[in-house]
N, C-alpha and C positions, 0 to 999 in steps of 0.2 A: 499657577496650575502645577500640583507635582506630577501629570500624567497618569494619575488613576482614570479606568472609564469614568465619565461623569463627572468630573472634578472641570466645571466651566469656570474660565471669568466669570464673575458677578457682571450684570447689565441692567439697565434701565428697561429693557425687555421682559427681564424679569418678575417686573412688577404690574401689579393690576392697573397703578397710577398711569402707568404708560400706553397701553391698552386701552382704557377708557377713553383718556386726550386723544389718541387714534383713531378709534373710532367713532367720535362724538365727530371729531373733523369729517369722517367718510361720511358720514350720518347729512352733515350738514352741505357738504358735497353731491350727496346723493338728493337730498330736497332740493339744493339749487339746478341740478342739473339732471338728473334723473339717469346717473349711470352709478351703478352700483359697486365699483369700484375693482380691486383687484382679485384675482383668484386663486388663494395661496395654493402652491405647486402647483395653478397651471387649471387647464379643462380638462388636462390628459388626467389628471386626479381625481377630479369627478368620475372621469365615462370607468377607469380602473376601481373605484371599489364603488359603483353603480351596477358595474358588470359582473363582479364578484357576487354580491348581492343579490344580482338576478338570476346567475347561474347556478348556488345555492338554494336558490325559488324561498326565499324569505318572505312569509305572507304578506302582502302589502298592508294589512291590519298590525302586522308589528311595533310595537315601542321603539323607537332608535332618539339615542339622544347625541347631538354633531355634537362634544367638547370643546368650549369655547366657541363653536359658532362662527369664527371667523368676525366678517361685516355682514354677516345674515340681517338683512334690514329686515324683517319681521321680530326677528327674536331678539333687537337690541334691548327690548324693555321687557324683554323674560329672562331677568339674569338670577343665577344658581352659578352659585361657588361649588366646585367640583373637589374642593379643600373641604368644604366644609358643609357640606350636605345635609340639604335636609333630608326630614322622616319619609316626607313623599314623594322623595324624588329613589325611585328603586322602583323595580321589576319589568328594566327592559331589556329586551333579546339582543339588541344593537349598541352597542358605544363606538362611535366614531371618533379619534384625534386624529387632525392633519396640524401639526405642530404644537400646541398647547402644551405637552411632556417637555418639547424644546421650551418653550418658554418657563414652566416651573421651572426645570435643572436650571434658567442663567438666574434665576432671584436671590438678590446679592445677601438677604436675610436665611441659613440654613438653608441651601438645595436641596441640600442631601436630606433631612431629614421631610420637607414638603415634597421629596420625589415619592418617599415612603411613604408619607400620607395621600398621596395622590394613587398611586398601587392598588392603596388600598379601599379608597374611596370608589374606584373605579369596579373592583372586583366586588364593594359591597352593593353598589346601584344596579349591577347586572343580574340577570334572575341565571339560576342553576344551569349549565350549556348554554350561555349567552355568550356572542361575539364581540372582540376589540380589535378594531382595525386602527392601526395606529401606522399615520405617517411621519415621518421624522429626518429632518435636513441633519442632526446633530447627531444622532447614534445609529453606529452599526449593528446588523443583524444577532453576533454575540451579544453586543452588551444589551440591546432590548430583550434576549432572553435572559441576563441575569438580573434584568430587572424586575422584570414582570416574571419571572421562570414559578415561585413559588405557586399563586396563584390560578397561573393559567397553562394550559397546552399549546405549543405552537401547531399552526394548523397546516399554514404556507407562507412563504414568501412570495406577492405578489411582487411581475418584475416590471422595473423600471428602465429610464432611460441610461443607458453606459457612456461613458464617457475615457479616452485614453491620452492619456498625458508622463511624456517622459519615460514612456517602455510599458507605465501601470495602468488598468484598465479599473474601474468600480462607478459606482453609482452616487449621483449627487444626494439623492434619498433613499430611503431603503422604509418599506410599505412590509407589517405584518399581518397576521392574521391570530389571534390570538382565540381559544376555546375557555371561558371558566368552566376549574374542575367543577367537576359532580361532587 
């Protein structure tokens, strides 16, 4: 890593191959046993952009599509590459990622340029003033807007839990609120 933002180790996280075996285990976890497995960043990640949502007043007839999905036991067999999109996958008011952005950036085959496809993927599914809520353990609040800065308006930063270690105080994640331009 030379220390640019963005510039991860490559990971076996990074790939879809990894995710799949993941999840096929949660899958088959969750048939044996009927617990749906873990919560990535938690319930407080839910009820936070649940709340955001709500207090926005987002018609509940809205399109919102989760990215990556997590272990969504309904949607393991409604899978859409958000690389590589289909025609019919567009014109929703919502894109939610709670980690998915982290896991493109560690994909040891070009990051960098599938962050850029991702960008843009994302900005192309969303209809005109649609929201991206993106959660993220890997990037800070800067670098998610130079990432995303072209395409969209930052709205807010919803806030997280702090944490202070060794005199410095920040956050394990850091939670946006993204606007596509008009």
């Amino acid at each position: 890593m030379d220390g640019r933002p963005g510039d991860f180790e490559p990971s076996a996280l990074g790939t879809r191959e990894h995710w799949d075996a993941a999840y096929e285990c949660e899958l088959q976890h969750f048939e044996d046993s009927g617990d749906a497995g873990e919560i990535w960043f938690g319930e407080e990640s839910i009820r936070r952009l649940i709340g955001w949502l709500e207090k926005q007043k987002i018609p509940l007839d809205s399109c919102i599509l989760d990215i990556g999905t997590g272990n969504g036991v309904l949607l393991v067999e409604l899978v859409e590459d958000i690389l590589n999109p289909s025609d019919e996958l567009s014109g929703f008011h919502v894109c939610i990622d709670k980690g998915t952005f982290d896991a493109v950036s560690l994909n040891p085959e070009n990051a960098a340029e599938k962050r850029k496809h991702y960008v843009k993927s994302v900005h192309r599914v969303l209809k005109s003033g649609g929201f991206f809520l993106i959660t993220s353990c890997n990037w800070t609040r800067e670098e998610l807007l130079n990432e995303f800065g072209e395409g969209f308006l930052l709205l807010e930063e919803l806030p997280t839990s702090v944490f202070c270690y060794g005199g410095k105080t920040g956050n394990n994640v850091t939670v946006l609120v993204f606007q596509k331009k008009i």
